[in-house]
C-alpha positions as CSV (number, residue, x, y, z in Angstrom):
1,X,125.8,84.0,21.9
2,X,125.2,80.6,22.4
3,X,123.3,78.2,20.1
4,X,122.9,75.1,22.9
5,X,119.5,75.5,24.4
6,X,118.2,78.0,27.7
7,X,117.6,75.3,30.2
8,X,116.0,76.2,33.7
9,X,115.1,74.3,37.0
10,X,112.3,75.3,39.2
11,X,110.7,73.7,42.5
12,X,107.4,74.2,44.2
13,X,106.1,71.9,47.1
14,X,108.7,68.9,47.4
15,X,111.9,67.9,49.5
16,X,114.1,68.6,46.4
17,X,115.5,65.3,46.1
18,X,114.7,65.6,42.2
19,X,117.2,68.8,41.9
20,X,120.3,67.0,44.1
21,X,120.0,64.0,41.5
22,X,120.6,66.3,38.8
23,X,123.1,68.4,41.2
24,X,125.1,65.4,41.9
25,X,125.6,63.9,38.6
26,X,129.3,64.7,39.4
27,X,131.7,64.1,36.3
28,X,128.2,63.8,34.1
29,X,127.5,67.6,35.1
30,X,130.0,68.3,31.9
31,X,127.9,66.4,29.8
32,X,124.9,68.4,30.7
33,X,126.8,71.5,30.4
34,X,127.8,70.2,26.6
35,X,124.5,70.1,26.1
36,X,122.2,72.9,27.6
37,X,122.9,76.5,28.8
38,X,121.8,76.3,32.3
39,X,120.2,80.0,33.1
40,X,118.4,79.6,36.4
41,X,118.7,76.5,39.4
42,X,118.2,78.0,42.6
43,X,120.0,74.7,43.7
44,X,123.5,75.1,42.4
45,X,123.6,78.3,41.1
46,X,122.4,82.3,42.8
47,X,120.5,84.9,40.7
48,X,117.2,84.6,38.4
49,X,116.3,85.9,35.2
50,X,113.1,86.9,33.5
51,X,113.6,85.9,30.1
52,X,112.3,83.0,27.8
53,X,113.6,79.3,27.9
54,X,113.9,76.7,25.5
55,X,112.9,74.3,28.7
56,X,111.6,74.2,32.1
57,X,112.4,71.5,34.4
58,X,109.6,71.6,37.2
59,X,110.1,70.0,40.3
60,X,107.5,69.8,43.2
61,X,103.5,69.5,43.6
62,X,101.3,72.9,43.3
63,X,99.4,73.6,46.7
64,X,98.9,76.9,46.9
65,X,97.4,79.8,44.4
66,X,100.3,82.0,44.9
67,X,101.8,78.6,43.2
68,X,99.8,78.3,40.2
69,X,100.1,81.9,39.4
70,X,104.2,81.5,39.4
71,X,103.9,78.1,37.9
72,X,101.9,79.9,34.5
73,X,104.1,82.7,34.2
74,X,107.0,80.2,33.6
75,X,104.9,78.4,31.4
76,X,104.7,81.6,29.5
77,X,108.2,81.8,29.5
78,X,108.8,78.1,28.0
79,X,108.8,76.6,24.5
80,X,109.0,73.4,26.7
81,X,107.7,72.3,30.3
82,X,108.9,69.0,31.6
83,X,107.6,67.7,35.0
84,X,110.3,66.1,37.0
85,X,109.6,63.6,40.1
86,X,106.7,62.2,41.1
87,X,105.5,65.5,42.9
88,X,105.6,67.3,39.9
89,X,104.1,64.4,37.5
90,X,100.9,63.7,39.6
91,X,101.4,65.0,43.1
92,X,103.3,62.7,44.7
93,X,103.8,61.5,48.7
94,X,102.2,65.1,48.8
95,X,98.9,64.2,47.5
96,X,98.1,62.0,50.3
97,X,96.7,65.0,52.3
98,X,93.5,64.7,49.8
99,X,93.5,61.5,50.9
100,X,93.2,61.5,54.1
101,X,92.5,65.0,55.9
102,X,91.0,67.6,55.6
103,X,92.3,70.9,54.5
104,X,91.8,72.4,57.7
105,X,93.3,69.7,59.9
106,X,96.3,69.7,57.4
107,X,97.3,72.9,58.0
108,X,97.1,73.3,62.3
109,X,98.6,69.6,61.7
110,X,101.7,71.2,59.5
111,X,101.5,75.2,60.8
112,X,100.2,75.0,64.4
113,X,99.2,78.3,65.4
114,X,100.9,79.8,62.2
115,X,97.9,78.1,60.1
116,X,95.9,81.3,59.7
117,X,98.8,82.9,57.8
118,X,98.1,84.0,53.9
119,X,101.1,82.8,52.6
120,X,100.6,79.2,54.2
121,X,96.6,79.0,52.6
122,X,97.5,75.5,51.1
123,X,94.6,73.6,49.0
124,X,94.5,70.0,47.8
125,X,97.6,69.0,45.9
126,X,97.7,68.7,42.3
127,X,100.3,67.9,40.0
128,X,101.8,70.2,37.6
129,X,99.3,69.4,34.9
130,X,96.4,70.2,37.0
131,X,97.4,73.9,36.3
132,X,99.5,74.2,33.1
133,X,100.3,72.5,29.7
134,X,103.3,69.8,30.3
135,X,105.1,68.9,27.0
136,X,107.4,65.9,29.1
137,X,107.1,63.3,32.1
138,X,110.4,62.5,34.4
139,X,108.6,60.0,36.9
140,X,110.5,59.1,40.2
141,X,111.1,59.7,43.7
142,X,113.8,60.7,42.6
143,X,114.4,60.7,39.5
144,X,116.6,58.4,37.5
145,X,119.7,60.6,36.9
146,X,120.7,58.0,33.8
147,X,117.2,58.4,32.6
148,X,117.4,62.4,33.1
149,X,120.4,62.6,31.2
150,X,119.3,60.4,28.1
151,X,116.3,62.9,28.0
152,X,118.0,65.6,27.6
153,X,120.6,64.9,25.1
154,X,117.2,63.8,23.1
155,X,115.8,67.0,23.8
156,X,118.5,68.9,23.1
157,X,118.9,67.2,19.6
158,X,115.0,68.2,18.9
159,X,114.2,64.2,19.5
160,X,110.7,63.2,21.6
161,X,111.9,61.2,24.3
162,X,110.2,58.2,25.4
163,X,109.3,56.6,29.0
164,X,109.4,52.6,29.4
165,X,105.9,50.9,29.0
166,X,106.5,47.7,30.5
167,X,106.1,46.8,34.6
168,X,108.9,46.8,36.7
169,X,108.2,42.9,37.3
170,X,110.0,42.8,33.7
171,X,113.1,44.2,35.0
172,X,112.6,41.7,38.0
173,X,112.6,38.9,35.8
174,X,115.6,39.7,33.9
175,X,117.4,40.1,36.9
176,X,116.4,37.0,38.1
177,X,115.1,38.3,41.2
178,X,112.7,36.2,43.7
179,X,109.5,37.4,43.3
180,X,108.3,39.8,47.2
181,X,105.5,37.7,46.3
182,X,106.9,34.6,46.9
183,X,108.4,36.0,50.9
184,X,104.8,37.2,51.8
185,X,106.0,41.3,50.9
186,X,103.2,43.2,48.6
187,X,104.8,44.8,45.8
188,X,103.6,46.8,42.9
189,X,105.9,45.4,40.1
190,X,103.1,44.2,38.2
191,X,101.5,47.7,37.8
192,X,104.6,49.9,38.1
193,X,106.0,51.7,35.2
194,X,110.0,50.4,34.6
195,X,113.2,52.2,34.2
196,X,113.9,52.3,37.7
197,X,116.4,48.5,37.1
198,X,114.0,47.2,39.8
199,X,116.7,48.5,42.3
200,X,114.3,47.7,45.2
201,X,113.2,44.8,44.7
202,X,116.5,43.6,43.9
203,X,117.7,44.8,47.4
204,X,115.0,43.2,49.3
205,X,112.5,46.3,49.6
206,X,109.1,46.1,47.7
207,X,108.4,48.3,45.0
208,X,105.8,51.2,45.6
209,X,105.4,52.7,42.0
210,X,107.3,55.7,43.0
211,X,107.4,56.1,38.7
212,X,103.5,55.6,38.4
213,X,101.9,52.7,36.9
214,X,102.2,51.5,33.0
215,X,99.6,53.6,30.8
216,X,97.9,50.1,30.2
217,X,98.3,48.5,34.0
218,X,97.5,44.5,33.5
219,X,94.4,45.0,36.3
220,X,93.0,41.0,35.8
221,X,96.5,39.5,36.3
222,X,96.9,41.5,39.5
223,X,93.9,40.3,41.2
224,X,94.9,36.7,40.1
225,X,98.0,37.3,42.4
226,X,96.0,39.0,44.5
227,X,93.6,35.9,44.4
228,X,97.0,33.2,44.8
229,X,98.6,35.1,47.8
230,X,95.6,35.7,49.8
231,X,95.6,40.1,49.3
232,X,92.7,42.5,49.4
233,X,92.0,45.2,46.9
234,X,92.5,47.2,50.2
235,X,95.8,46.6,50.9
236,X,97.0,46.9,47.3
237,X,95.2,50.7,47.5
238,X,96.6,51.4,50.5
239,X,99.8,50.9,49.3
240,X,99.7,52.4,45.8
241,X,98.3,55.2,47.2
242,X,101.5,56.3,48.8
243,X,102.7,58.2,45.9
244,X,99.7,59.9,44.3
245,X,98.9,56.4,41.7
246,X,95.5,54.9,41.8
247,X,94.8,52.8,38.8
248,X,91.3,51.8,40.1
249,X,92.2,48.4,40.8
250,X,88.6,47.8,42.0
251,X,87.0,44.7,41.0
């Protein structure tokens, strides 16, 4: 029997981008294999099992009851439950539907004439801690696949891994990257968490917090930029809002 731990992958309401990072980690798959004894990933591998794991990976937002009720059971099932992407973390792109519509229009919106259907009886999205106990974070949309697999070699060696603290405008800097700022382009580098090598801002795209913010966001020195380039607190919402992440910017 093996002593590596019982690793398995789940997804609920999500595009599965999280799962094909992990799926595509090509030669690195063997080092995940070293490490964990993969059980159940509807993504790469058939069949399901109903026993205990040492760790769920959970990828997706929760939108239905049928979900939570599946999502608890595996909680049941696991020493530890990690949330994995953005859906999964806080609700992600999904979570704009509490935003802006209502529950009602959503669904003839999504469904059509299929919207009266039990099985499509969505609710509000909420992230995976909404419903259950989650031990770990994996922000992104998608996830870092470097930064998934450093987490799970700490995992597997009973370590508590640990998320970058610092905003992406850091990583900017170090890269010696123009600042969006600078080219008229909003960006949300000074409130996004790091980790991410500011790989779009560094290609000319502006960063959208896809990873959240930092736990601490530096609110007073993004209104002074706000203040310098001539932004509402409107357009800075707007645009945070896209993947679930309000840190109340509000003066």
């Amino acid at each position: 029997m093996s002593d590596k731990p019982k690793v398995a992958f789940f997804d609920f309401a999500c595009c599965e981008g999280c799962q094909l990072q992990v799926a595509n980690l090509e030669e690195d798959i063997i080092k995940l294999l070293d490490l964990v004894d993969l059980v159940e990933f509807r993504e790469v591998m058939t069949g399901s099992t109903s026993e205990t794991y040492d760790i769920a990976f959970i990828e997706g937002s929760i939108t239905r009851k049928s979900d939570e009720k599946r999502l608890k059971d595996i909680r049941e099932r696991s020493k530890l439950l990690v949330a994995y992407g953005q859906c999964a973390v806080n609700g992600g792109i999904n979570r704009l539907k509490n935003i802006w519509h209502s529950m009602d229009d959503v669904k003839k919106c999504v469904y059509g004439d299929d919207s009266y259907m039990p099985h499509l009886d969505t609710y509000p999205t909420k992230g995976v801690d909404e419903v259950v106990k989650v031990d770990l974070y994996i922000p992104g949309c998608p996830i870092n696949r470097d930064e998934f697999l450093r987490m799970v070699k700490e995992l597997s060696l009973g370590k508590i891994p640990r998320l970058p603290n610092h905003p992406v405008c850091v990583e900017c800097k170090l890269k010696e990257n123009i600042c969006l700022f600078d080219k008229g382009v909003i960006c949300l580098g000074p409130l996004a968490r790091a980790g991410c090598g500011a790989i779009c801002p560094s290609n000319g795209s502006p960063c959208e917090a896809c990873r959240g913010t930092v736990d601490n966001p530096n609110k007073n020195a993004m209104h002074e930029i706000l203040d310098k380039y001539n932004y509402t607190v409107e357009e800075i919402k707007r645009t945070i809002n896209l993947f679930g992440v309000n840190p109340e910017v509000k003066k």
